[in-house]
N, C-alpha and C positions, 0 to 999 in steps of 0.2 A: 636444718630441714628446709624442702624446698615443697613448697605448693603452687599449683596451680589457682587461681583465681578463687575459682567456683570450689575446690575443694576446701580452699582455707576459709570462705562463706559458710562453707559447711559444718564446718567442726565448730565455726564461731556463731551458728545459731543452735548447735546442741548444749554451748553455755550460756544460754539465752542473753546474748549482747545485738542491740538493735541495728537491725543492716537494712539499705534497702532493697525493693522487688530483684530481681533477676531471675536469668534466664539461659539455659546456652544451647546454641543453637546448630545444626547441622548442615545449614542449607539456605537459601537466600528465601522460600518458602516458611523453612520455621521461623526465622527471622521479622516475617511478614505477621504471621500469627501472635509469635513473643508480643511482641511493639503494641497490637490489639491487647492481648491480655492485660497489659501492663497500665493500660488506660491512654495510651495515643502520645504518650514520648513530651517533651523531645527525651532522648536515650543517648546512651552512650554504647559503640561496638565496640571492645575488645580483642586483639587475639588473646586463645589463651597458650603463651609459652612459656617457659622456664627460665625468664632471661627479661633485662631490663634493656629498654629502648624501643618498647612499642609504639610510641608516638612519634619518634622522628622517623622509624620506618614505614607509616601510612598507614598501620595497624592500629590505629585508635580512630573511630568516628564519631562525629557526634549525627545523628537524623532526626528532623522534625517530623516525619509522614511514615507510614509503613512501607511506601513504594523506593523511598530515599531506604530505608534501612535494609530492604531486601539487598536493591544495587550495591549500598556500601561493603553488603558481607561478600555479595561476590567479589568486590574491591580486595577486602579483607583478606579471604582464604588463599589465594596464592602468593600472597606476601612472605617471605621468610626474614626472619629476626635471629640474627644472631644463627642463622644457618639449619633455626628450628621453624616448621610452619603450621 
């Protein structure tokens, strides 16, 4: 079986095993707000794909501030991994 991120988060807080906060985001805006929620970072951005190598393809960020984590997602979203984005 193959998951996505935030779906296999999902399934592993319906057998109550302890994860931390998250968020996924649509837009360098939700991005901005997540980062608030979350209590002010620093965070980690993700793509979410189906494929390993998101960090050597510039798909993984880390952001201290919510104005850094907006920028990185626009970073993020046109990136493709492995031919998936």
């Amino acid at each position: 079986m193959r998951f996505y991120e935030y779906e296999a988060k999902a399934l592993f807080r319906r057998h109550a095993l302890p994860l931390g906060q998250s968020r996924v985001v649509a837009n360098a805006q939700e991005a901005r707000t997540a980062f608030e929620e979350l209590g002010g970072g620093p965070v980690v951005l993700k793509s979410q794909v189906l494929s390993g190598g998101r960090m050597k393809a510039g798909a993984v960020k880390f952001a201290d501030n919510a104005d850094q984590a907006a920028r990185d997602t626009e970073t993020i979203f046109p990136i493709e991994v492995n031919g998936q984005k």
